[in-house]
PDB file of N, CA, C and O in Angstrom:
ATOM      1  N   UNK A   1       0.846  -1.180   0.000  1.00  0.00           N
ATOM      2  CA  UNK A   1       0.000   0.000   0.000  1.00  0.00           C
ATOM      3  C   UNK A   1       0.888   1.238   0.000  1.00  0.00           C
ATOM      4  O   UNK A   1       1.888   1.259   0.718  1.00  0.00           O
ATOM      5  N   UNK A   2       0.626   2.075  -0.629  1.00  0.00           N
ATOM      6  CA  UNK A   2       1.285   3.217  -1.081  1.00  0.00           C
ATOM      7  C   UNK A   2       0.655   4.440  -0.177  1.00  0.00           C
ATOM      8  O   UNK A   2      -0.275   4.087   0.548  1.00  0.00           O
ATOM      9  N   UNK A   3       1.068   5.965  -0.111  1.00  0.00           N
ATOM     10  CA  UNK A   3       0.542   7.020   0.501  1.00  0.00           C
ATOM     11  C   UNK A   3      -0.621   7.239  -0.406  1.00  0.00           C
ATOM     12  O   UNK A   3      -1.261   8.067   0.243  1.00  0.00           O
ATOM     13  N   UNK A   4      -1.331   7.008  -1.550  1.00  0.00           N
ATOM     14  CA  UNK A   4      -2.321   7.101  -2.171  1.00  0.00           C
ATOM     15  C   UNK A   4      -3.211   6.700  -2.128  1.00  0.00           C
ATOM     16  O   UNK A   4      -4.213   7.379  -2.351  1.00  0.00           O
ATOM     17  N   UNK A   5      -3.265   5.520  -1.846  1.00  0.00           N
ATOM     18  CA  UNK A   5      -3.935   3.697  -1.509  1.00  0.00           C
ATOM     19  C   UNK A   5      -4.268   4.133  -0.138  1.00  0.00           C
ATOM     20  O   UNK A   5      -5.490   4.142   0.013  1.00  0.00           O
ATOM     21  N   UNK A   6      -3.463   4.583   1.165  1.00  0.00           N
ATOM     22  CA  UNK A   6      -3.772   5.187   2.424  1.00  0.00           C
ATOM     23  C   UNK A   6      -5.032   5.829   2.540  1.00  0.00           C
ATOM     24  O   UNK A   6      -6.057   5.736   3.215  1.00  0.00           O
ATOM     25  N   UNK A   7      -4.532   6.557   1.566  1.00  0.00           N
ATOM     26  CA  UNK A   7      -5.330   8.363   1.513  1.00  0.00           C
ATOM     27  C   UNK A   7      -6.818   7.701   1.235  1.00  0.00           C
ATOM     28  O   UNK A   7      -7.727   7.810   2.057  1.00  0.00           O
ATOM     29  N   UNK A   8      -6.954   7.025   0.018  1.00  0.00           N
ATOM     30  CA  UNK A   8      -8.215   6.579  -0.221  1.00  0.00           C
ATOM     31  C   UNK A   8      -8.512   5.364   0.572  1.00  0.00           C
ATOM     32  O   UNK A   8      -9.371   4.763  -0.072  1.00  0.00           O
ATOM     33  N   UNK A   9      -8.236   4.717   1.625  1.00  0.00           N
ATOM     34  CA  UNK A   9      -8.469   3.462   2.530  1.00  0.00           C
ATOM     35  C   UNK A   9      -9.497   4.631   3.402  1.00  0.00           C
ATOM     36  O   UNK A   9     -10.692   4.919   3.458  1.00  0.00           O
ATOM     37  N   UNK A  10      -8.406   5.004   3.920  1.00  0.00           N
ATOM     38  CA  UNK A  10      -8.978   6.057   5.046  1.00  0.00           C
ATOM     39  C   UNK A  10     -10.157   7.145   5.262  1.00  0.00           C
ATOM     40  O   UNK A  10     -10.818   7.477   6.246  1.00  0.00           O
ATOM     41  N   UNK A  11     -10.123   7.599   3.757  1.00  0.00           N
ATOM     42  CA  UNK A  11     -10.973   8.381   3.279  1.00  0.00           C
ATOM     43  C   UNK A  11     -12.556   7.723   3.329  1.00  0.00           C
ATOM     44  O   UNK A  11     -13.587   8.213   3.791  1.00  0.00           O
ATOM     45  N   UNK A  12     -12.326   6.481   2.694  1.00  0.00           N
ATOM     46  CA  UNK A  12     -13.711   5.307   2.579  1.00  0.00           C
ATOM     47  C   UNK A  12     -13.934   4.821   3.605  1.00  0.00           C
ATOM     48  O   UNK A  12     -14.975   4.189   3.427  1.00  0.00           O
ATOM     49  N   UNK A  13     -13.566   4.681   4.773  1.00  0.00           N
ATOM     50  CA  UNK A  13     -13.461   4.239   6.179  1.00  0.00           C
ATOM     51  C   UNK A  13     -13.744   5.221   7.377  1.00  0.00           C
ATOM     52  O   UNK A  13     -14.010   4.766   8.490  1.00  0.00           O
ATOM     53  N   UNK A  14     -13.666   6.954   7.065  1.00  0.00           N
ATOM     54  CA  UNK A  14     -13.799   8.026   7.672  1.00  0.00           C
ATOM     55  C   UNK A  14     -15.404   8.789   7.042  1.00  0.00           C
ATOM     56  O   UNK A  14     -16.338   9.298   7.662  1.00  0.00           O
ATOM     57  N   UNK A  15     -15.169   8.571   5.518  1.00  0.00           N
ATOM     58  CA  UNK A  15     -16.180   9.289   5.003  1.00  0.00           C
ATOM     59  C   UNK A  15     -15.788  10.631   5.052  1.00  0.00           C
ATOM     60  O   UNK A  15     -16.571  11.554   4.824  1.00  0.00           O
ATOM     61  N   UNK A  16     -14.306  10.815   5.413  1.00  0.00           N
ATOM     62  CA  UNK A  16     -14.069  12.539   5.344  1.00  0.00           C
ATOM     63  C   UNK A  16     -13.481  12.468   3.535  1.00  0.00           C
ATOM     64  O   UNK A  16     -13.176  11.423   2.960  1.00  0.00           O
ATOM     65  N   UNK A  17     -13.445  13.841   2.931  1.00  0.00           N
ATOM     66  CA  UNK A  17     -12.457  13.826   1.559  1.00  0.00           C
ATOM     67  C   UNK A  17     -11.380  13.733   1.737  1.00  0.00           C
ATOM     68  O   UNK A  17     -10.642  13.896   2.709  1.00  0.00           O
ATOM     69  N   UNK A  18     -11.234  13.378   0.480  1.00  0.00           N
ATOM     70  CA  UNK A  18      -9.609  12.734   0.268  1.00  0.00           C
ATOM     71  C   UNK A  18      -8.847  14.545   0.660  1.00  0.00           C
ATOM     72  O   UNK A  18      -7.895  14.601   1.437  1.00  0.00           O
ATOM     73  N   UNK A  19      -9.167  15.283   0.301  1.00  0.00           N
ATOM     74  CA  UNK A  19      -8.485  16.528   0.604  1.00  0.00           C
ATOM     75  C   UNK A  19      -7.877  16.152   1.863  1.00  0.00           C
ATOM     76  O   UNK A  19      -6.722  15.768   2.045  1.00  0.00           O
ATOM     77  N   UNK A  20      -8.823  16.317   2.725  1.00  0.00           N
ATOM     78  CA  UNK A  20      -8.754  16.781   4.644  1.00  0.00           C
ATOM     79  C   UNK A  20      -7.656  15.376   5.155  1.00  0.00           C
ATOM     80  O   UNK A  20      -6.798  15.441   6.036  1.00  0.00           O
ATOM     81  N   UNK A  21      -7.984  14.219   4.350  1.00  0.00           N
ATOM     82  CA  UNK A  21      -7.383  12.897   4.737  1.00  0.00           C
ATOM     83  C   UNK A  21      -5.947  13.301   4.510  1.00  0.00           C
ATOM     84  O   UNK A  21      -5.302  13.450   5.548  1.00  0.00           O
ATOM     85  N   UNK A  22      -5.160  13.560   3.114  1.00  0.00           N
ATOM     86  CA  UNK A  22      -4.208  13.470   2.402  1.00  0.00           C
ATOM     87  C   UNK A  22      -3.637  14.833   3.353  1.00  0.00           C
ATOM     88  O   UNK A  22      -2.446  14.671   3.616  1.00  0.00           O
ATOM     89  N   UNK A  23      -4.141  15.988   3.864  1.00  0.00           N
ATOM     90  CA  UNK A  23      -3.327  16.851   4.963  1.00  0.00           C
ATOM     91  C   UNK A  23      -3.165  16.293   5.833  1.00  0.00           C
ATOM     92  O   UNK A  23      -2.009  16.448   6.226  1.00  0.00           O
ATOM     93  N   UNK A  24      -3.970  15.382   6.686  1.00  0.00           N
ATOM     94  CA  UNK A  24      -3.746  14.490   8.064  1.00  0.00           C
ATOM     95  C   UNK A  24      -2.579  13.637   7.572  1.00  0.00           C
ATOM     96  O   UNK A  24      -1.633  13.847   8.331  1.00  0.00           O
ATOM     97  N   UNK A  25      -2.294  12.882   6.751  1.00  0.00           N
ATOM     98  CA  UNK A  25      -1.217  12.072   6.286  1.00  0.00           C
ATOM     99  C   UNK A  25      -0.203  12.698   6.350  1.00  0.00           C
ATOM    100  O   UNK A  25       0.645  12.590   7.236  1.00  0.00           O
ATOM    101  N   UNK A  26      -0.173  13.464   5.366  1.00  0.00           N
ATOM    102  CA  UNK A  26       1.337  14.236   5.158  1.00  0.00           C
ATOM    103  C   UNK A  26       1.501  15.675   7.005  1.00  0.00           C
ATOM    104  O   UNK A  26       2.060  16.764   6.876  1.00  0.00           O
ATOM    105  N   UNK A  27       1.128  15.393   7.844  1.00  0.00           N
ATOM    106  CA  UNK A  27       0.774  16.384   8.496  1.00  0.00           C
ATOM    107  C   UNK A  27       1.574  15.469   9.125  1.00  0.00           C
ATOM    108  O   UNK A  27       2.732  15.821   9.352  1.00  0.00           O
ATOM    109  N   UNK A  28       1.207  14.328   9.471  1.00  0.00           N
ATOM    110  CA  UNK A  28       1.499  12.805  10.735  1.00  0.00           C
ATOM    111  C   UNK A  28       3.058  13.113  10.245  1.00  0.00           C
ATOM    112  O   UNK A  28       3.858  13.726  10.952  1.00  0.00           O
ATOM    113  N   UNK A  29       3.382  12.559   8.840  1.00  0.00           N
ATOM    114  CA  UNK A  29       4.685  11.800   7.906  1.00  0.00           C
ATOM    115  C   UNK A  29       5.578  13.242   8.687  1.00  0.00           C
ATOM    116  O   UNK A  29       6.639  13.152   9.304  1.00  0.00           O
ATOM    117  N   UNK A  30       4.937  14.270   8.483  1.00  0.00           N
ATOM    118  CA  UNK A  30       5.889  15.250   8.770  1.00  0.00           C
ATOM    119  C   UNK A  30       6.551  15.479  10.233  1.00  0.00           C
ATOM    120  O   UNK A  30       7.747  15.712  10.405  1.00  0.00           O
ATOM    121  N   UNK A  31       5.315  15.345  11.538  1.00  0.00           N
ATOM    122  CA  UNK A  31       5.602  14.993  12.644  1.00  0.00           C
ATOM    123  C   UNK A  31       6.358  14.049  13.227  1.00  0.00           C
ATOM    124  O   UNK A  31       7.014  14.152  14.264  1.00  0.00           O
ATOM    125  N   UNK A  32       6.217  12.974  12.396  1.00  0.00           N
ATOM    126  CA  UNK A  32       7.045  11.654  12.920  1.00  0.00           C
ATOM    127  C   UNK A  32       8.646  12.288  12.492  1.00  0.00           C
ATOM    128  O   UNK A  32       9.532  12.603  13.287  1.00  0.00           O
ATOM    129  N   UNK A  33       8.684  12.350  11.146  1.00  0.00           N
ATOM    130  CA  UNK A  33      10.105  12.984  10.783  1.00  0.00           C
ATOM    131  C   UNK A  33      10.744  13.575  11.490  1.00  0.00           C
ATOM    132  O   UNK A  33      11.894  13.357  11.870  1.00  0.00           O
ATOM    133  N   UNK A  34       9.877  14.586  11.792  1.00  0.00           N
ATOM    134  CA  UNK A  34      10.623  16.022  13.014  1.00  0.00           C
ATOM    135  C   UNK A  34      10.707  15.832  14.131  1.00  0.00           C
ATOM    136  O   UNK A  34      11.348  16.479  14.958  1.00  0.00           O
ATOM    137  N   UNK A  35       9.791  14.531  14.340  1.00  0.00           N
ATOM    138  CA  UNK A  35      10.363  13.823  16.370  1.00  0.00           C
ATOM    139  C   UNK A  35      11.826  13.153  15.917  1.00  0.00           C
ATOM    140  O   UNK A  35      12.908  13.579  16.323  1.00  0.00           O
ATOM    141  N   UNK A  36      11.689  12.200  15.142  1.00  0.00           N
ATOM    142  CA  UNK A  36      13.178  11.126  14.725  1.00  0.00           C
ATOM    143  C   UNK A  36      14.438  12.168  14.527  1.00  0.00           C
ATOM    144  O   UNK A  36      15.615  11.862  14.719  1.00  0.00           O
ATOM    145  N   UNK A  37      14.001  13.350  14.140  1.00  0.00           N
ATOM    146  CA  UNK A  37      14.977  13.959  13.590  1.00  0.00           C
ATOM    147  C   UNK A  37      15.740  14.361  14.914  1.00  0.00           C
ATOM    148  O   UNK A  37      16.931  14.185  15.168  1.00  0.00           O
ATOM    149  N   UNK A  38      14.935  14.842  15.559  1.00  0.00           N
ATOM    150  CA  UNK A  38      15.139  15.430  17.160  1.00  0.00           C
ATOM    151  C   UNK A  38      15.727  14.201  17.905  1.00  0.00           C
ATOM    152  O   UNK A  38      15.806  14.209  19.134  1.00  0.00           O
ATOM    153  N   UNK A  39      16.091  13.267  17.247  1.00  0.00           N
ATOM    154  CA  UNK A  39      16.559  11.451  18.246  1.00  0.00           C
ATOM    155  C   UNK A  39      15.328  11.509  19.457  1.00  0.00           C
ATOM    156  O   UNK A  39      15.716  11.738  20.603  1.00  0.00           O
ATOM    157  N   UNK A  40      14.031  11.331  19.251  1.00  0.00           N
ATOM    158  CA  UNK A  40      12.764  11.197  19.934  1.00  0.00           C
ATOM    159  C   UNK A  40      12.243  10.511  19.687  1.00  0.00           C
ATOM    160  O   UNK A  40      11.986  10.657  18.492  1.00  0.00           O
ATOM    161  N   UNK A  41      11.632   9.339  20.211  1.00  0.00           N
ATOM    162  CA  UNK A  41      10.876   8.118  20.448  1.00  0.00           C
ATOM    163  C   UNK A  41       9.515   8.609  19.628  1.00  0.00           C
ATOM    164  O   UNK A  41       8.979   9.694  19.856  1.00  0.00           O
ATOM    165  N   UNK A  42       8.916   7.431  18.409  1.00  0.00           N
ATOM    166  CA  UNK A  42       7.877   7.601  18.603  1.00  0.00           C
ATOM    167  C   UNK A  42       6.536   6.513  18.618  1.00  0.00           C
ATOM    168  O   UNK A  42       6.109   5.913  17.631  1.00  0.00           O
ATOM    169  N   UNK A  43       6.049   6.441  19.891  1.00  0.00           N
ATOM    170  CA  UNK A  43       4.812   5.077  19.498  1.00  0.00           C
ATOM    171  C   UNK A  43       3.494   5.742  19.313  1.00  0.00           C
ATOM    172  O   UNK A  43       3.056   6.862  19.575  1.00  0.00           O
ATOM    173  N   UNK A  44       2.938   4.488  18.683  1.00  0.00           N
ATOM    174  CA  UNK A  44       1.448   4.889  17.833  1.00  0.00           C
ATOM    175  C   UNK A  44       1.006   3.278  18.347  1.00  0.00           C
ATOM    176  O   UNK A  44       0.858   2.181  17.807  1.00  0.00           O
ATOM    177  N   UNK A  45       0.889   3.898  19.818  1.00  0.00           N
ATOM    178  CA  UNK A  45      -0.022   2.229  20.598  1.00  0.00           C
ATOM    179  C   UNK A  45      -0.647   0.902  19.535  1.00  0.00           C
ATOM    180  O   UNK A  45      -0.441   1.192  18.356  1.00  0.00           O
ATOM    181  N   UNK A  46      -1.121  -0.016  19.654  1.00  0.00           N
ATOM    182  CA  UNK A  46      -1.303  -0.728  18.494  1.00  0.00           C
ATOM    183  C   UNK A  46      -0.727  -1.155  17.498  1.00  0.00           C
ATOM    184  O   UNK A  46      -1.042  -2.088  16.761  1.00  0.00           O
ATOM    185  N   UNK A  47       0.604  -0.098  17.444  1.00  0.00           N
ATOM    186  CA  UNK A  47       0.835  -0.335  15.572  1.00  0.00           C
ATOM    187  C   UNK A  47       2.387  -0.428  15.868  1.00  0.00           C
ATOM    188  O   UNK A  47       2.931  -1.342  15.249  1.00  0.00           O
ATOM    189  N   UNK A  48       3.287   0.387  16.750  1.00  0.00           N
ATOM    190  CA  UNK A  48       4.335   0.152  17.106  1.00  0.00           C
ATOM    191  C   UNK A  48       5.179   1.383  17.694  1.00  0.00           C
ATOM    192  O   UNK A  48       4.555   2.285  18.254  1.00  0.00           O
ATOM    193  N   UNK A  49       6.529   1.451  17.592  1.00  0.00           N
ATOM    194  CA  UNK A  49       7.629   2.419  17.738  1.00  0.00           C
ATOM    195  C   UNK A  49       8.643   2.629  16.926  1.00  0.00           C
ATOM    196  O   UNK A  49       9.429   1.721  16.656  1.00  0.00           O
ATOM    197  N   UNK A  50       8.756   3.849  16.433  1.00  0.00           N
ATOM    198  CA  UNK A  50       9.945   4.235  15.780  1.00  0.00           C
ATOM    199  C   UNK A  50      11.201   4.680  16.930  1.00  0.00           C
ATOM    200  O   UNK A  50      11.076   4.615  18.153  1.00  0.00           O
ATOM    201  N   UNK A  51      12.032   4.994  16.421  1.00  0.00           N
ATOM    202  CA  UNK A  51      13.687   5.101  17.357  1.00  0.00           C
ATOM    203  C   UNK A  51      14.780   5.357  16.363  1.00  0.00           C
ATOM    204  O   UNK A  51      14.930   4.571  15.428  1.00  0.00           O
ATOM    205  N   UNK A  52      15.452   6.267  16.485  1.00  0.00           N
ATOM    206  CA  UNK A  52      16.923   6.657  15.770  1.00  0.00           C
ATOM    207  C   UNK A  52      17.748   5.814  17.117  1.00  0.00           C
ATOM    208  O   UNK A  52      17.532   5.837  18.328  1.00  0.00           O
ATOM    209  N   UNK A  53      19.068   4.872  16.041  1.00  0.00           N
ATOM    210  CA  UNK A  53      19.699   4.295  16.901  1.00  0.00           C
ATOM    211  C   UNK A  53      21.004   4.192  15.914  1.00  0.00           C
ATOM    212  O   UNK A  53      20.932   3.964  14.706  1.00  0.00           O
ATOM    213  N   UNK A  54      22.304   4.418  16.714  1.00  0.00           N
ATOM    214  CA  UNK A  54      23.505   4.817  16.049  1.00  0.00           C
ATOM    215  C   UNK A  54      24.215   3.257  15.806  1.00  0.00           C
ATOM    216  O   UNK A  54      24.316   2.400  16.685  1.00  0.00           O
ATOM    217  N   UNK A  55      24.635   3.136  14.506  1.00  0.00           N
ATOM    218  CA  UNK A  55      25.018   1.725  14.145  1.00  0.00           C
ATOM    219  C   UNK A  55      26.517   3.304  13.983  1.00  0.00           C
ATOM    220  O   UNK A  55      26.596   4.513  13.765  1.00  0.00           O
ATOM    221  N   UNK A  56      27.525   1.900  14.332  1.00  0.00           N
ATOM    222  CA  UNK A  56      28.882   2.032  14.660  1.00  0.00           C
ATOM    223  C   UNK A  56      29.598   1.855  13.536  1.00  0.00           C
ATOM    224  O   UNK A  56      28.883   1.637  12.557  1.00  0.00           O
ATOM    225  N   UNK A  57      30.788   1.870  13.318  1.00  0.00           N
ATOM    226  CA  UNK A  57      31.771   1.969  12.155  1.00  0.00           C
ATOM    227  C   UNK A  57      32.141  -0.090  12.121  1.00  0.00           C
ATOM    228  O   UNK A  57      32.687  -0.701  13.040  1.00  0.00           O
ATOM    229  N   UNK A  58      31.673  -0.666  10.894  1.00  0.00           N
ATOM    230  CA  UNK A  58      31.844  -1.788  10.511  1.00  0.00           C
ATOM    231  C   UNK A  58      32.867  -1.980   9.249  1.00  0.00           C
ATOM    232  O   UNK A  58      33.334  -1.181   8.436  1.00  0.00           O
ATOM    233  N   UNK A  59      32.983  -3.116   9.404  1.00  0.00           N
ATOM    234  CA  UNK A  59      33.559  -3.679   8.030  1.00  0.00           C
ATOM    235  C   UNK A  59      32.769  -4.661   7.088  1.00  0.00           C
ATOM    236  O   UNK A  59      32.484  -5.812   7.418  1.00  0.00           O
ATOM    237  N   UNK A  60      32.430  -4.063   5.825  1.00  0.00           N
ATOM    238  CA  UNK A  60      31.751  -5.027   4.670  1.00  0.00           C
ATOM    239  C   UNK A  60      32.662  -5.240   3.519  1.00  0.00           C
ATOM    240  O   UNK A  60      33.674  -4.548   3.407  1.00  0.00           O
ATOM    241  N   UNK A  61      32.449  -5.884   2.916  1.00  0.00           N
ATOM    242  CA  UNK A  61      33.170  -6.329   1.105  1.00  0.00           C
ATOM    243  C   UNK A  61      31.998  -5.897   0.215  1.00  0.00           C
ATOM    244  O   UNK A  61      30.771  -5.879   0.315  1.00  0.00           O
ATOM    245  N   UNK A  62      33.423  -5.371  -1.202  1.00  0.00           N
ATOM    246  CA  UNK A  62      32.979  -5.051  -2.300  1.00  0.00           C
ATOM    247  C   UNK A  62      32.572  -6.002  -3.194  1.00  0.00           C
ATOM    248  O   UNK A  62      33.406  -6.811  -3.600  1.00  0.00           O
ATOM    249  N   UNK A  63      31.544  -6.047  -3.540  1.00  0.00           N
ATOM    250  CA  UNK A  63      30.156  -7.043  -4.026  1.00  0.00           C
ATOM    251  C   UNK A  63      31.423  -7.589  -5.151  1.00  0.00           C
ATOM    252  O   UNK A  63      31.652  -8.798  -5.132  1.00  0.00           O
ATOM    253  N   UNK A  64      32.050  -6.918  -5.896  1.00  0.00           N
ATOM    254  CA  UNK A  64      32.980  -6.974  -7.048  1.00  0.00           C
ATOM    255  C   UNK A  64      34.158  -7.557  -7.057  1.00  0.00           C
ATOM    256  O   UNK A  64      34.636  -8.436  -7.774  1.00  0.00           O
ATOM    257  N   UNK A  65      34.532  -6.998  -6.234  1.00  0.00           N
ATOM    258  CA  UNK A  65      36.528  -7.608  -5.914  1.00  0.00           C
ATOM    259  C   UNK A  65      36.485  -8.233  -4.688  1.00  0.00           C
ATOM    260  O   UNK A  65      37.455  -8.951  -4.443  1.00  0.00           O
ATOM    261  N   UNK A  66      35.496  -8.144  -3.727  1.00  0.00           N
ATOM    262  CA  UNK A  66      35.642  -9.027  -2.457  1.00  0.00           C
ATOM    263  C   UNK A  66      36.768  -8.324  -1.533  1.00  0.00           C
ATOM    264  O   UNK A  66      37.387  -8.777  -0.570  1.00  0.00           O
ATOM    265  N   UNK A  67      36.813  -7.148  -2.117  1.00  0.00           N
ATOM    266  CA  UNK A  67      38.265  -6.356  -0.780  1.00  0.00           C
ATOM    267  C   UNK A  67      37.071  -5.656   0.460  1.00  0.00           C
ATOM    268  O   UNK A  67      35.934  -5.252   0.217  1.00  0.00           O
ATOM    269  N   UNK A  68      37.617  -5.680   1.493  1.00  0.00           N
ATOM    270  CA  UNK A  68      37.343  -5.430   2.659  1.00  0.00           C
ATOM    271  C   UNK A  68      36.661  -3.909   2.812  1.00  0.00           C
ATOM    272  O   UNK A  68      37.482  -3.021   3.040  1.00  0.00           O
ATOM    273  N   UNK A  69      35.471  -3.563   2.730  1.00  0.00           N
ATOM    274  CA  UNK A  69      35.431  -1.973   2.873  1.00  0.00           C
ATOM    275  C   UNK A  69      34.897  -1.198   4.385  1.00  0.00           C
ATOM    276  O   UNK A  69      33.999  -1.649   5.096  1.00  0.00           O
ATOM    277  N   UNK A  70      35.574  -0.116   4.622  1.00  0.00           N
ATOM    278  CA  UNK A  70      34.858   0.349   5.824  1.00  0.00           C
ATOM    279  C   UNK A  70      34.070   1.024   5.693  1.00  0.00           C
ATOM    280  O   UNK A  70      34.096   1.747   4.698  1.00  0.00           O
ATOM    281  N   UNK A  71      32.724   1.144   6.855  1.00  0.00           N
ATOM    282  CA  UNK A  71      31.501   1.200   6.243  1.00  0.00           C
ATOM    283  C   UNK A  71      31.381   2.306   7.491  1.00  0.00           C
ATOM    284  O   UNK A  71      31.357   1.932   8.664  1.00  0.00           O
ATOM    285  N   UNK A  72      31.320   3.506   7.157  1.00  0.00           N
ATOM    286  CA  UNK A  72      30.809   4.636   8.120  1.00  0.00           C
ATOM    287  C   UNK A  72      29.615   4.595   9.425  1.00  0.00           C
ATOM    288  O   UNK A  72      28.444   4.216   9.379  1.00  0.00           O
ATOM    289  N   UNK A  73      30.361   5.104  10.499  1.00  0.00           N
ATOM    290  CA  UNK A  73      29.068   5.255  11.281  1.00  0.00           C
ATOM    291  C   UNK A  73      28.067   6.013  10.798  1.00  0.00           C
ATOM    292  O   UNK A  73      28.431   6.836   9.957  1.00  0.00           O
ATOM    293  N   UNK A  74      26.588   5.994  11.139  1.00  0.00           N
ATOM    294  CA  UNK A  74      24.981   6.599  10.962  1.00  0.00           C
ATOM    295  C   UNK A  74      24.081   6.470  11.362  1.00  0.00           C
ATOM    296  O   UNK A  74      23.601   5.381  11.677  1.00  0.00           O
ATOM    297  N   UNK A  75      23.656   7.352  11.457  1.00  0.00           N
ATOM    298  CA  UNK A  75      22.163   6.742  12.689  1.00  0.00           C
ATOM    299  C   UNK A  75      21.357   6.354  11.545  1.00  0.00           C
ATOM    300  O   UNK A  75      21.715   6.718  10.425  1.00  0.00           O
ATOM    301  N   UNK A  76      20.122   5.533  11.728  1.00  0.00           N
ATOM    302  CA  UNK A  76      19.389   4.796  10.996  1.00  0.00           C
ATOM    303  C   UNK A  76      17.761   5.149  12.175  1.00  0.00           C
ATOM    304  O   UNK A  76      17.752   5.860  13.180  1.00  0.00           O
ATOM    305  N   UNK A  77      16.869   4.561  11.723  1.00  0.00           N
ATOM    306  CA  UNK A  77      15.903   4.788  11.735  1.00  0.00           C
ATOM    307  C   UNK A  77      15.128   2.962  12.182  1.00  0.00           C
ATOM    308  O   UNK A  77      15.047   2.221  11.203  1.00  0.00           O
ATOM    309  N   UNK A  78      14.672   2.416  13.428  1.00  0.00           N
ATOM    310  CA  UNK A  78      14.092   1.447  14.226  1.00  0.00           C
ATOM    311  C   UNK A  78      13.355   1.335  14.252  1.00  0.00           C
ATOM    312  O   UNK A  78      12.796   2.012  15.114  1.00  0.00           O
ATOM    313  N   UNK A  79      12.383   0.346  13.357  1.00  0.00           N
ATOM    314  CA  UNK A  79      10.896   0.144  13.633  1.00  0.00           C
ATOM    315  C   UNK A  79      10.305  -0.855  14.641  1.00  0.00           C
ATOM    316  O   UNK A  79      10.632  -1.996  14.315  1.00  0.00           O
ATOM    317  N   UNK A  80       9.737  -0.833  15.476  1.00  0.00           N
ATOM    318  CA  UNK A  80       9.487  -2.629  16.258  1.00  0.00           C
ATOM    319  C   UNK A  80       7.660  -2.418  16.511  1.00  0.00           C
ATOM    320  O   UNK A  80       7.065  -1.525  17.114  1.00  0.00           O
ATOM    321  N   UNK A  81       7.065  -3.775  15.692  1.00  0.00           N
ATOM    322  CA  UNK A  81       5.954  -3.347  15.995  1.00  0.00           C
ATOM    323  C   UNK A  81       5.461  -3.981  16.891  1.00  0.00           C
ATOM    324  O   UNK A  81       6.256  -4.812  17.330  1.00  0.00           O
ATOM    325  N   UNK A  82       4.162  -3.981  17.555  1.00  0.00           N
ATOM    326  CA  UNK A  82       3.513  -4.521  18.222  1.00  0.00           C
ATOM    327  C   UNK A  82       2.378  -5.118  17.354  1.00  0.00           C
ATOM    328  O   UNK A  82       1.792  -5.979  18.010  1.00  0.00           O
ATOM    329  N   UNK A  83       1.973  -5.001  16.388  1.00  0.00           N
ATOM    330  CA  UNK A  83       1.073  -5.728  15.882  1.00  0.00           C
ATOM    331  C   UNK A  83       1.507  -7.192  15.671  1.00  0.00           C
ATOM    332  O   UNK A  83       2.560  -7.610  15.192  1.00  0.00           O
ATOM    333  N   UNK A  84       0.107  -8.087  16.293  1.00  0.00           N
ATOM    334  CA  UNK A  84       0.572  -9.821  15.609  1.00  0.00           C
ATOM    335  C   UNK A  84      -0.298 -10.270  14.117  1.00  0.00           C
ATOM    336  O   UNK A  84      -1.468 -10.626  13.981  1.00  0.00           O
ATOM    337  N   UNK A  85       0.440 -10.148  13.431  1.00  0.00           N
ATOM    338  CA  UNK A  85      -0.143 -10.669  11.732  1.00  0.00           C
ATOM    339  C   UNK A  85      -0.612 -11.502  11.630  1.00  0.00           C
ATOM    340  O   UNK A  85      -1.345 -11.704  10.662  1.00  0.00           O
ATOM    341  N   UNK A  86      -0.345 -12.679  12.899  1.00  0.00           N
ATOM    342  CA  UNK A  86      -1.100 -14.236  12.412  1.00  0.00           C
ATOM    343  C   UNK A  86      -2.395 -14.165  12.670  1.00  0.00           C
ATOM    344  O   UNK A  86      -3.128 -15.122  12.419  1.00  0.00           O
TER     345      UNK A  86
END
């Protein structure tokens, strides 16, 4: 499902327009961004938690020659959900 596919799930499920829906979306996408960005926790009870968490300076190989490459520290972005799929 795509941000489009969302927009219209939600929309048919709210009965609000796709207008008012598609600002609540991109309104959320933008909030979540600007907590992570801030290294700030974020849960959405039910569905899960996001988390910025700093992966350290590693070593990987070049897909090509197989030589040893070092692979920069970066923070990355942690999803863990709480939903069970089965």
């Amino acid at each position: 499902m795509n941000k489009t596919q969302l927009v219209e799930a939600i929309a048919l499920e709210t009965g609000l327009p796709k207008v008012a829906v598609r600002k609540s979306v991109d309104a959320m996408v933008d909030i979540v961004v600007r907590t992570l960005r801030e290294n700030e926790r974020v849960m959405l009870s039910g569905f899960g938690s996001f988390n910025v968490i700093q992966r350290s300076v590693r070593m990987g190989r070049n897909p090509r020659s197989g030589a040893p490459v070092r692979i920069a520290p970066k923070k990355v972005i942690r999803f863990r959900s709480t939903v069970d799929v089965e």
